[in-house]
Structures are given as C-alpha cells and as structure tokens.
C-alpha positions as CSV (number, residue, x, y, z in Angstrom):
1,X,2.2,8.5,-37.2
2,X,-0.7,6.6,-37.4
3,X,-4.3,8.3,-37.6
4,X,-5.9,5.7,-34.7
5,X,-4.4,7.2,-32.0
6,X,-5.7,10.5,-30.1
7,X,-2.4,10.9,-28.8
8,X,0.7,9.3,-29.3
9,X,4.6,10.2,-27.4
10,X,7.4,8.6,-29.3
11,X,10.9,7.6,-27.9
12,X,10.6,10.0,-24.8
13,X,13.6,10.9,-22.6
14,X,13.8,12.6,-19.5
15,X,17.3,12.7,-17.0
16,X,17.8,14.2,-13.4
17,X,21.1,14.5,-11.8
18,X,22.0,10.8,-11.3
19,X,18.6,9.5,-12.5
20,X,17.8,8.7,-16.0
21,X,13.8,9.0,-14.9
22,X,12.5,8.3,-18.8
23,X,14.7,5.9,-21.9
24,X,12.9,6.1,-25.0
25,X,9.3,5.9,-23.9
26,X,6.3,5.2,-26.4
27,X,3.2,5.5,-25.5
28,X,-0.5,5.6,-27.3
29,X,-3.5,6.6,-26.3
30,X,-6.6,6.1,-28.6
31,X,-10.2,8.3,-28.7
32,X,-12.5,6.7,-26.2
33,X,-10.3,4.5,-23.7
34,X,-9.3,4.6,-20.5
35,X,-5.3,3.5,-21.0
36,X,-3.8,2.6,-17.2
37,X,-0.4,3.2,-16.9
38,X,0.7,0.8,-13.8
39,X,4.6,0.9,-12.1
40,X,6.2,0.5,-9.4
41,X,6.7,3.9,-7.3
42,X,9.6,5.0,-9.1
43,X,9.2,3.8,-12.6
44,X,8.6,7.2,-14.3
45,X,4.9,7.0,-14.7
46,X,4.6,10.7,-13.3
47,X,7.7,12.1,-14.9
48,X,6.0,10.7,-18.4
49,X,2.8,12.4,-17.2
50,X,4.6,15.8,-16.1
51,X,6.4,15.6,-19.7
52,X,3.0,15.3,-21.7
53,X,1.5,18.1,-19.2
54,X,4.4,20.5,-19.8
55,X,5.6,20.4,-15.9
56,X,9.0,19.5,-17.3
57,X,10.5,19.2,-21.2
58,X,12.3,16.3,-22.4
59,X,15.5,16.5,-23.6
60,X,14.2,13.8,-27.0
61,X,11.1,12.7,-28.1
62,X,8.0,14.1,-30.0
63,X,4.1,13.9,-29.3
64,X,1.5,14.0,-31.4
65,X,-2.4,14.8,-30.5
66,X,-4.9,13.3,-33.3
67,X,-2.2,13.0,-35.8
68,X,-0.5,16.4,-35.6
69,X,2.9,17.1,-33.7
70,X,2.6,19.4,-30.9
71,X,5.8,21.4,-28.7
72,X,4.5,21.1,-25.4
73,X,6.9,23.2,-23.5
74,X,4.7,24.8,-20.6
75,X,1.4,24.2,-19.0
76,X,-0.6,26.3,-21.1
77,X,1.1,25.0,-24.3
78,X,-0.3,21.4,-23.1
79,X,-3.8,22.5,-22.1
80,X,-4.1,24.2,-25.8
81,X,-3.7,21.2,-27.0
82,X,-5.9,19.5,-25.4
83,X,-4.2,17.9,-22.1
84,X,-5.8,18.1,-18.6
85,X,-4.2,16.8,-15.5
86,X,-6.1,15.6,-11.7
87,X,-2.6,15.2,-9.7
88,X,-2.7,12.9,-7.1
89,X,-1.1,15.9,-4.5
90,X,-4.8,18.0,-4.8
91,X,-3.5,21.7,-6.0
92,X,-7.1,24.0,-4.9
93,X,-6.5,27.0,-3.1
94,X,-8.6,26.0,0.1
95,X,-9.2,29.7,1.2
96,X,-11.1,30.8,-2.5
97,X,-14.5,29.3,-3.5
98,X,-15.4,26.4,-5.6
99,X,-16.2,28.3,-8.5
100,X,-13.3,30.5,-7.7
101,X,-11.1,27.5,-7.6
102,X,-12.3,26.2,-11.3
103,X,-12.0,29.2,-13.6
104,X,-9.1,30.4,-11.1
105,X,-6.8,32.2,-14.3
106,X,-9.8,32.3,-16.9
107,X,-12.8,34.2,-14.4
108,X,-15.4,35.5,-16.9
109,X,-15.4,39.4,-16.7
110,X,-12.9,41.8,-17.1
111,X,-9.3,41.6,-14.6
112,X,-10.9,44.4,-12.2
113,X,-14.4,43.9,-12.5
114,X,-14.9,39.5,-12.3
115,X,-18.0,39.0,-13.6
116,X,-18.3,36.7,-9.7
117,X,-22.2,35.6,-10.6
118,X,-22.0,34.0,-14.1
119,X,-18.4,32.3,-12.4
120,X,-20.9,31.0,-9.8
121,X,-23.3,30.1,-12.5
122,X,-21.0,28.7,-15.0
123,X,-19.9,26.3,-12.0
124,X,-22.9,25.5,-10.6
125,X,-23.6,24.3,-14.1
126,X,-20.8,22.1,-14.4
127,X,-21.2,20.7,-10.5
128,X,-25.2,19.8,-11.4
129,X,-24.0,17.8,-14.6
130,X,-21.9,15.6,-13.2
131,X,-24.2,15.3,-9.6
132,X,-21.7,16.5,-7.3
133,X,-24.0,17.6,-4.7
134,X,-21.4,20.2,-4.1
135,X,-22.3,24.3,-3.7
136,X,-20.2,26.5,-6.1
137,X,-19.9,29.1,-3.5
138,X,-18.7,26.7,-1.1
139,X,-15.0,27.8,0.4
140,X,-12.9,24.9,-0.6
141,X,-11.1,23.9,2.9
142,X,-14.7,23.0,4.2
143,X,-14.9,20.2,1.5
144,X,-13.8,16.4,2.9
145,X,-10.7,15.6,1.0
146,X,-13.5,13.3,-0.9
147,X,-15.2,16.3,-2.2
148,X,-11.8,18.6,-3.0
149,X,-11.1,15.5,-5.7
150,X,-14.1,15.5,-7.6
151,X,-14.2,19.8,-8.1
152,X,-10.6,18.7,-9.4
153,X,-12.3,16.3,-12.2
154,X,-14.9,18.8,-12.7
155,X,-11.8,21.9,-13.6
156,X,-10.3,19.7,-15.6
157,X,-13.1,18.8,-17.7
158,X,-14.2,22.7,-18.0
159,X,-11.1,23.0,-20.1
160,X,-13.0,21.0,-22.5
161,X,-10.1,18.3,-22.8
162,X,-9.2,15.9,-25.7
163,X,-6.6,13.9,-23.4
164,X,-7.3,13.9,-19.2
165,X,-5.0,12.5,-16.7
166,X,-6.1,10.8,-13.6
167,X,-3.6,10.2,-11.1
168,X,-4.5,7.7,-8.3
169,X,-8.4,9.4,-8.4
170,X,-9.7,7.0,-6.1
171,X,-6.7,7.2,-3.0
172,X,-8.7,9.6,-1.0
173,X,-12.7,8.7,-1.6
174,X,-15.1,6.6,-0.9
175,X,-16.6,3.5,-2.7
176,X,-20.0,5.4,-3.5
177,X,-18.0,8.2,-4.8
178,X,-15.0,5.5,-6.9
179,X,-18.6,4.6,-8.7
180,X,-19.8,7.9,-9.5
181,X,-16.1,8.9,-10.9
182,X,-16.2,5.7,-13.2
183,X,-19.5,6.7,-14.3
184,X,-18.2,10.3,-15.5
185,X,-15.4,8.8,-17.0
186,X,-17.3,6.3,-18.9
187,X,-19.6,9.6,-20.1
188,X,-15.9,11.2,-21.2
189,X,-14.9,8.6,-22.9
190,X,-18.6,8.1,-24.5
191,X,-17.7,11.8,-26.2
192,X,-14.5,10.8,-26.9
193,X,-12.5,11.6,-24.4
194,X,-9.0,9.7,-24.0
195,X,-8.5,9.2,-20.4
196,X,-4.8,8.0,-18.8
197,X,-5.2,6.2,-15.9
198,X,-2.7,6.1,-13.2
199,X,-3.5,3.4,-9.9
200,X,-1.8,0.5,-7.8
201,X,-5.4,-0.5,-7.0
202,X,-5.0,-3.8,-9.4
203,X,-9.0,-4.4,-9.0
204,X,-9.9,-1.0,-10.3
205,X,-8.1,-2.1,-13.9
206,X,-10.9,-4.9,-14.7
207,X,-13.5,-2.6,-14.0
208,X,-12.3,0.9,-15.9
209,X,-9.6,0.1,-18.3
210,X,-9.0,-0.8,-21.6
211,X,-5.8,-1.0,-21.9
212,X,-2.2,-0.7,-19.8
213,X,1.1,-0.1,-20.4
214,X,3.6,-1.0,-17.4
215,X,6.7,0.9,-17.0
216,X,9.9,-0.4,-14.8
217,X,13.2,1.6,-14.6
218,X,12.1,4.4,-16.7
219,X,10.8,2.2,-19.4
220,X,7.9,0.8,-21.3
221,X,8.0,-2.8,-20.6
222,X,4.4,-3.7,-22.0
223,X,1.4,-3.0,-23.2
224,X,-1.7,-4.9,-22.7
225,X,-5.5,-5.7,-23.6
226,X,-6.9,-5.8,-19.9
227,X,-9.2,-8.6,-20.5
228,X,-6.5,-10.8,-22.1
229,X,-4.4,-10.8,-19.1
230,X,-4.0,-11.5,-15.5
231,X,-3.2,-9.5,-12.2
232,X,-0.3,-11.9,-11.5
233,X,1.5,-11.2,-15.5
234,X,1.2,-7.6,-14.9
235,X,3.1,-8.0,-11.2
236,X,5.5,-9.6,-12.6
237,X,6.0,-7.2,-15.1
238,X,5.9,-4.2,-13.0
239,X,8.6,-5.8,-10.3
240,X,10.7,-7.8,-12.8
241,X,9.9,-10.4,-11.3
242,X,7.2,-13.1,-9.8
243,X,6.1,-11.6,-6.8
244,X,5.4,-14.2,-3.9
245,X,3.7,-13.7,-0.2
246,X,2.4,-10.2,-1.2
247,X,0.6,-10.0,2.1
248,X,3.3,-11.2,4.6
249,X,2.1,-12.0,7.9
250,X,2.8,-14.3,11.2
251,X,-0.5,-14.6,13.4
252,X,1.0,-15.3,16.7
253,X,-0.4,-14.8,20.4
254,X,-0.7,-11.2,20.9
255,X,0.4,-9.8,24.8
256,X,-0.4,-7.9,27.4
257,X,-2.8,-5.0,26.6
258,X,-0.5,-2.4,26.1
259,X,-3.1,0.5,25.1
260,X,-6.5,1.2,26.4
261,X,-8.6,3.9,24.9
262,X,-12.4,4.7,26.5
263,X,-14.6,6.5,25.1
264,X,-12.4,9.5,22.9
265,X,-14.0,12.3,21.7
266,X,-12.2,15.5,19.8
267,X,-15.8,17.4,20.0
268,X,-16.0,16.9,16.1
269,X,-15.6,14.2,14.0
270,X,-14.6,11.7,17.1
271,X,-17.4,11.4,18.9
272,X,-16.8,7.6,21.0
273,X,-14.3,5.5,20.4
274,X,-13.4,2.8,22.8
275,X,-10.6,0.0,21.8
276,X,-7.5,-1.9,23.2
277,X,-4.8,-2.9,21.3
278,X,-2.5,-5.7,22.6
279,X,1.6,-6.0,22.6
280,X,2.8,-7.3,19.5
281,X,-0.8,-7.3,17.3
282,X,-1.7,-5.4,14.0
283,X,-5.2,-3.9,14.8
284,X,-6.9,-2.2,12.1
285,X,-9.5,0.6,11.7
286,X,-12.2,0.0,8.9
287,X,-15.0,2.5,7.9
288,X,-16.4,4.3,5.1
289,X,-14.6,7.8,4.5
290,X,-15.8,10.5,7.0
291,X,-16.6,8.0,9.7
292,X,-13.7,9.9,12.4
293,X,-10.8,7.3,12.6
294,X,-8.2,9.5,11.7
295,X,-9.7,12.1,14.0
296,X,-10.0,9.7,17.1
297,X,-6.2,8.9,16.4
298,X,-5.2,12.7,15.9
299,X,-6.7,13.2,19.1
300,X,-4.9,10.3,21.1
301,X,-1.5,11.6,19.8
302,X,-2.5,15.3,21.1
303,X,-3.7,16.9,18.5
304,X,-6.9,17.6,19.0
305,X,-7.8,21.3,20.5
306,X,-10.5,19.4,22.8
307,X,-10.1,15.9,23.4
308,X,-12.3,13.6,26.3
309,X,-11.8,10.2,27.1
310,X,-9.7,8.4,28.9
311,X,-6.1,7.1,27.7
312,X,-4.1,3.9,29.2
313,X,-0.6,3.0,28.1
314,X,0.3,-0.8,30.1
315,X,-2.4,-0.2,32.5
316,X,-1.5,3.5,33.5
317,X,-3.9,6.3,32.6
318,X,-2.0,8.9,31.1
319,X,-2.3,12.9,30.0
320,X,-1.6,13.3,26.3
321,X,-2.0,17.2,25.5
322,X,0.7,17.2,22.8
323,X,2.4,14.5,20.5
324,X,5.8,15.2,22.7
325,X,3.7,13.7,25.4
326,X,2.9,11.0,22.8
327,X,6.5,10.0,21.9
328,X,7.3,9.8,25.9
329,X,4.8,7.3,26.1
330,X,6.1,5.3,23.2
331,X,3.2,6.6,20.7
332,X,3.9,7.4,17.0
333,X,1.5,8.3,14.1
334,X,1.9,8.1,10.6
335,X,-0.3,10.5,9.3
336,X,-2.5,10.2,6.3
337,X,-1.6,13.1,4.0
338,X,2.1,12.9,3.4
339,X,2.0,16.8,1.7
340,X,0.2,18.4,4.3
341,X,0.7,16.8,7.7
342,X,4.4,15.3,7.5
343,X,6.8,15.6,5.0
344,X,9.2,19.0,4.4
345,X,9.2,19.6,0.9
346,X,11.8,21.0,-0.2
347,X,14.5,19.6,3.0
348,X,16.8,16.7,2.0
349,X,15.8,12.5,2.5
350,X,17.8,13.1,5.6
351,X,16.3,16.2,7.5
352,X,12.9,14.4,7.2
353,X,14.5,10.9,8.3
354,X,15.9,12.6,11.4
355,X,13.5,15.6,12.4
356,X,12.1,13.8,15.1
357,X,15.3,12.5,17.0
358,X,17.7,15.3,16.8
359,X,18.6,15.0,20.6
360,X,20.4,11.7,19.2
361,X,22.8,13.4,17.2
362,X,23.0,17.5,18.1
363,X,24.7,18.0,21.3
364,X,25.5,21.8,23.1
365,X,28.5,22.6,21.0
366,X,28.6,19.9,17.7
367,X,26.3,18.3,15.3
368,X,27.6,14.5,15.1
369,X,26.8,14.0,11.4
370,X,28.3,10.8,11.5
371,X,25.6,9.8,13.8
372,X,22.6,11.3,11.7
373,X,24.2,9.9,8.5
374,X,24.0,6.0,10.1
375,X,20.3,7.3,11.3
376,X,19.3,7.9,8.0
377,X,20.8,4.9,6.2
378,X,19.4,2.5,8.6
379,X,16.1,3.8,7.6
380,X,16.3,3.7,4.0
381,X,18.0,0.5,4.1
382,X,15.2,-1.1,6.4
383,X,12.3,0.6,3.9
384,X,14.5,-0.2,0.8
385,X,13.6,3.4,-0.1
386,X,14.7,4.2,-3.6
387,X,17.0,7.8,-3.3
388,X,20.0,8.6,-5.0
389,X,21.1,9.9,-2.0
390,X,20.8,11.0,1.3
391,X,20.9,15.0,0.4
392,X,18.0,14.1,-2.3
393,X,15.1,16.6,-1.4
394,X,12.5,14.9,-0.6
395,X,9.5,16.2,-2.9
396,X,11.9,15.1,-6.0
397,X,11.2,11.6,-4.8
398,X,8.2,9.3,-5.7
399,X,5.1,9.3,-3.4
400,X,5.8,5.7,-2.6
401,X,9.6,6.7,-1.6
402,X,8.3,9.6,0.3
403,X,5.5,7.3,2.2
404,X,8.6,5.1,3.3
405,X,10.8,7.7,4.3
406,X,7.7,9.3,6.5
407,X,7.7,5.7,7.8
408,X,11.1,5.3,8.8
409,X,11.2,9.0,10.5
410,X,8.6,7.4,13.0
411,X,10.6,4.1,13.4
412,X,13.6,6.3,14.4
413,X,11.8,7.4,17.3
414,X,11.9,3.8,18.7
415,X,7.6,3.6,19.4
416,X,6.5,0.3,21.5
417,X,2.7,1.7,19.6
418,X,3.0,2.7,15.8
419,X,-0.2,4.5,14.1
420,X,-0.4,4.0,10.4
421,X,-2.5,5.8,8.6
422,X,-3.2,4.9,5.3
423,X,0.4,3.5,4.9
424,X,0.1,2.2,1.2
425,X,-2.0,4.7,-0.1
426,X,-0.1,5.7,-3.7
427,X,2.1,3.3,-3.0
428,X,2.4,0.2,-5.9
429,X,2.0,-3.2,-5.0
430,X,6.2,-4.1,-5.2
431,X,6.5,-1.3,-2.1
432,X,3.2,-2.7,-0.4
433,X,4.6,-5.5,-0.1
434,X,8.0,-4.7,1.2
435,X,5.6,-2.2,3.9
436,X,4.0,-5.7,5.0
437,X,6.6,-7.8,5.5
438,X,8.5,-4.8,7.5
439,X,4.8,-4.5,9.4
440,X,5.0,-8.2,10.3
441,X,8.9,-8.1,11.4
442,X,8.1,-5.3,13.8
443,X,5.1,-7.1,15.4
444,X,7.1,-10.4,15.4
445,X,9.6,-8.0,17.3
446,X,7.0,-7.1,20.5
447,X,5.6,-3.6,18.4
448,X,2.4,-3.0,18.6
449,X,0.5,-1.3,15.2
450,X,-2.8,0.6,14.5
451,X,-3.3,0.8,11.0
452,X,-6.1,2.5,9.7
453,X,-6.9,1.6,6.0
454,X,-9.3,2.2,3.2
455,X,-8.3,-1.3,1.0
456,X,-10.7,-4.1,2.1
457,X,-7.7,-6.6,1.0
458,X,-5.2,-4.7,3.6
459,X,-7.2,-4.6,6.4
460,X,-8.9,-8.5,6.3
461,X,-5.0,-9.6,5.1
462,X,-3.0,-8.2,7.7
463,X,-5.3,-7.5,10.9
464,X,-5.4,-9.1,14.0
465,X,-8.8,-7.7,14.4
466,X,-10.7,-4.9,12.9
467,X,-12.5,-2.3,14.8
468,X,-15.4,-0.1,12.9
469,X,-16.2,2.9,12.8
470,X,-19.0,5.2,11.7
471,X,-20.2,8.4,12.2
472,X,-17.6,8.9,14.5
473,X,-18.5,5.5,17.1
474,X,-16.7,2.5,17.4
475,X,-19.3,-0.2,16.1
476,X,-17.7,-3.4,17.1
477,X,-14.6,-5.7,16.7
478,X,-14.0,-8.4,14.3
479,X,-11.5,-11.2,14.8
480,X,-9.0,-12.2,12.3
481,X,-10.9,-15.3,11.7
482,X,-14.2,-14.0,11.2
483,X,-13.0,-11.0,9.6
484,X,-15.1,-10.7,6.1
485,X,-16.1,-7.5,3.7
486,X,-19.6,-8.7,4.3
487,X,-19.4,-8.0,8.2
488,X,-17.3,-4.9,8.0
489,X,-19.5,-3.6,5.8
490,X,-22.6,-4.5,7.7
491,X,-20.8,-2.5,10.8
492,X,-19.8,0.1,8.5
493,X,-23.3,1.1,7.2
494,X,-25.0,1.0,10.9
C-alpha cells in the first residue's frame, strides 16, 4: 500500500446475475485532486462507486483510506471512514426542510425533543459558507432542481468527508451555478479533500480534473494526467474504439409546417411561447435553467392544470387537455427527469418499453406476448440498449440504458412530432452518439423533433434552428447557419 494515496481500491469485483459489472478494478485517489472517472453508460463506474459507498459489497477486493484497510460493508461503515456520495438520482425528502433534509438521521437534540433551532442554525451556517443563497427553513420541493443539487453538496460536506463523490453534478444546473460548484470543490480540495468525479461532459475534465481513469466492460482501461492528453484518446478509450461523426446529421429541406404553437402560457413558468416546427426538422430549445421550456412543452402535451394559447397540428387548431389527446395527434414527449416523470422502477425493460401501446398487443380475452416481445426488441435493437434481457428491471440498468429505453417507449407510439427533453443528459458520449445518428434517421424519415437541451455543442450541432427562451418568453429564432453560443447567449440573457 503506498502512503501517497488518500484512498486506494485494489483488484475490485462485483457480479449480477448474467453481468460480471466489476473484474479486478484498481483505483487511486490522492489528498487534494479531483480524479474523473469517465465510461461509457454501462462500464461500472457507478457499481465501483456503490462498492466504495457501501450500497453493495464486493465479492473480492480491499480498500484502503490514507494507508489503512477499511471493511466497508454498509453505508454508515463508508461514511465512518470518511466516504460521502452526491448521486446523480437527487435522494432529499421534498416534503421536510432544508435543514431537515441535511442532518436528516444525526438532528442535534434528543429523538423526542429535536433541538429544530440550532438544526436551522447549524444549516444556515453551512448554506452562508458556501454562498447558496438558499433558506435553511426552506421546504425542499420548492427548490428548482438547480438548487435541490447544491443542499446535496452542502450534506455531504457536513459529514466532514476525507473522500466525496460527485456523480454527473452539473446535469441539472446552470453555467453560473457549474462555476460556483468548481469553486467549492477547488476550496475541498484546497483542505484536502479527495474528490471522484463522475461526467460525460468531456469539456468539464480540462477545467476541474486532475486526473482520470476510464473504465470499459467493467474494467480499468487507463489512467491519465488530464493535461497530457486529448479528448479524442480518452474516446477512444472509453468506446474501444476511434469514434467518428459524433454529431451525425443530414441538413435537408424541411416540409410543410406541421406544428404551430401561439402564444402558450401554463400560468407559471410558461408565460409566451410562440414557435413552428416544420416536417422532417430538428428544432431546438436553448435557455439558461429556469427560463420555462420544459413547462411550455409540458403544457402543449396536456399537462399543464391551466394552459392558454393556441395549438395547430398541419394547419388544424386543436384541443389538447391530456397527453391521450397528445398521442392522437401524433405528439410525444420525452421527459426530462427519467426517475420522476417516466420510468417504472422496479417493472421489467419490457413493461416500460410497451406501457404506452398495450392496445397493440392485449386484446378482450389474451395477451399476445409474442407481439409485445417483437415490440420490445425492436426498440432495444434500434437504441442498441445494453440489457441482459428483456425481463431486466429497469432501475438495475445504467442511466444511459434507461434514457434509451424511455426513448424507444415513445417511438413505439409511432409520433409524426417527438419532444426530447434533455435526451443525453447522463448519457456518455459512445450512447450520444448512437442517440444522434438515430435523431437524424428519423428526421431523414419525415419525423419531426423538438429537443430541448442544456449542452451548447448539442443544440448548435444538431439544430435546424434554435428558439430562446427566458423568463418564460420566446426571444427569437436562430438559423442553423447563423447559429453561435455568442447569439444564443445574447438572447438568453435579454
């Protein structure tokens, strides 16, 4: 064991029915990095991270924390010694407080009389330090999903951690906000702190990191200096592979205006959105987080309590109250947060791939599982989703996998109008890709797709035109050719 290393996990192994998820990992971490850890969705990054966390207990392997081996077999085992983890799926209970939420299992007091006003204090305290501009008595599900990631930073540092754990940090928040988090973690690190850092956002790396390890197939293929290599050598390692035309797209003439959308309101977030969006065109949606795009879409699929505006699918104004009225029209939406708005946890790959076309297989006196079988496949196959099989449950498969499967339920439904939103988000650059070039197929094919998107790169690479929004108003359009970060940004900050 050598003494320059805060943390080190030596020949790690981890197995799943069918899936050998971890094969004699090593990994270091030393006092005072940041230490990526980059893979494709798939790769074992979070099963490595759930092993040094003491979610689950490999079957070999040992870790050490500043030279001394350690049995992590639980989650209070790993938090004694010294391991904090920010999980990409936010865990808060959004009914309690903010202070409530970060000494929730350690409140100051006795266990029937909570000392509530130094908890307050305590967190106030710990929100001040880092500038969160956030109330400690605040209830938690009135924070933007923005705000609900930094209180998780802010928990786990109140455990006074050697060894944090940030997993994709920056998928929900907004560029302001990605600065202010690099700031606190260059503070951490400052004291000492070894931070792991888990992101498919390449350009974050050059800016944060130290160091990065790739995994592929449940291995450690590599570790590198940051600085001493290059975005394309880490691809290649990550994939296996040199990975070519990572944005894939065919600009051909767009058609007929097949949606029209005046002036949408939900009576919240949404307050005027007006756009068209042409047969067989990607159009995307830019604007800083909170500016109302995936409200305004919400509300043209029918779920917003009190929508205004006026909706026109090819030329006909229509009445969208529900999203069954959507799907008549030929109007599906991908929504943004796979754990909370679409996916069924703990149901198989194949409930969740057919939930929204049962009519197609479940007739008055048989279930054709034949049918819902070829349903299924067709959709993994088309999303090259990685499952061991069909009967998987879902929640045991990576984010990326779930992301395509939540994809491919939607496709089933046979929309003329898809609504993505967010579609790559924790998704690594291998399965971006493939997302892409099955986005510029379906186009090519007379689909039409709204895609709303936080990544600069997505939305300039693979947009036909850009509307953008802020403050809930559509601020103007952008054509492809004139489409720079300059000008969205410029619309973005009116």
């Amino acid at each position: 064991m050598s003494e320059q290393y805060l943390l080190e996990m030596k020949n790690i192994n981890k197995s799943f029915p069918g899936v050998k998820a971890l094969q004699n990992v090593d990994f270091q971490l030393k006092a005072g990095e940041v230490h990526a850890l980059l893979g494709e969705n798939g790769a074992g990054k979070s099963t490595l991270i759930k092993v040094l966390g003491g979610i689950y207990i490999a079957e070999e392997g040992e870790i050490y924390v500043e030279g001394q081996k350690v049995n992590i077999d639980g989650v209070v085992p790993a938090r004694k010694a010294g391991v904090s983890i920010v999980h990409q799926e936010l865990v808060l209970v959004p009914y309690m407080t903010v202070a409530e939420n970060i000494f929730l299992g350690r409140e100051p007091g006795k266990k029937l009389n909570i000392n509530r006003k130094k908890m307050t204090e305590d967190a106030q305290k710990l929100l001040d330090a880092y500038e969160m501009g956030i109330d400690a008595d605040t209830l938690v599900e009135k924070l933007t999903i923005a705000q609900r990631q930094m209180v998780e930073i802010v928990k786990a540092i109140s455990f006074n951690s050697k060894i944090l754990v940030l997993d994709e940090p920056t998928s929900s928040i907004s560029d302001k906000e990605v600065h202010f988090l690099f700031e606190t973690v260059r503070n951490l690190t400052k004291q000492g702190v070894g931070v792991i850092y888990i992101s498919h956002k390449m350009s974050e790396l050059q800016e944060i990191c130290d160091r990065v390890t790739v995994m592929r197939d449940g291995q450690a293929v590599g570790t590198k200096v940051v600085k001493e290599t290059t975005t394309d050598e880490l691809i290649a390692l990550m994939v296996g592979r040199e990975l070519t035309n990572y944005y894939t797209r065919d600009f051909l003439e767009p058609g007929e205006t097949i949606l029209k959308c005046e002036h949408i309101s939900d009576g919240k977030m949404a307050k005027d959105a007006s756009f068209e969006l042409k047969k067989g065109e990607i159009v995307g949606f830019a604007g800083l987080v909170g500016a109302g795009r995936s409200e305004t879409m919400k509300a043209i699929f029918g779920l917003a309590a009190h929508r205004t505006g006026d909706v026109y699918v090819k030329g006909q104004k229509v009445t969208i109250k529900s999203p069954v009225d959507a799907l008549k029209y030929g109007i599906a939406l991908v929504p943004e947060s796979r754990k909370d708005e679409g996916l069924y946890g703990v149901q198989s790959v194949q409930f969740n791939s057919t939930i929204e076309v049962l009519n197609e297989f479940i007739g008055k006196l048989r279930v054709d599982h034949a049918k819902e079988e070829k349903i299924t496949q067709k959709y993994i196959d088309m999303m090259s989703t990685k499952t061991p099989s069909q009967q998987q449950i879902i929640r045991n498969l990576s984010g990326g996998n779930q992301q395509k499967v939540m994809i491919g339920r939607w496709l089933a439904t046979n929309p003329e109008i898809l609504i993505l939103d967010e579609p790559t988000r924790g998704v690594d650059v291998g399965a971006k890709a493939e997302i892409y070039s099955i986005m510029n197929e379906l186009v090519k094919q007379g689909m039409s797709i709204i895609m709303i998107s936080s990544e600069m790169p997505e939305i300039i690479n693979m947009s036909d035109r850009v509307y953008v929004m802020a403050e809930g108003v559509v601020k103007g359009c952008i054509s492809h050719e004139e489409i720079t970060q300059e000008k969205i940004m410029q619309l973005a900050a009116i």
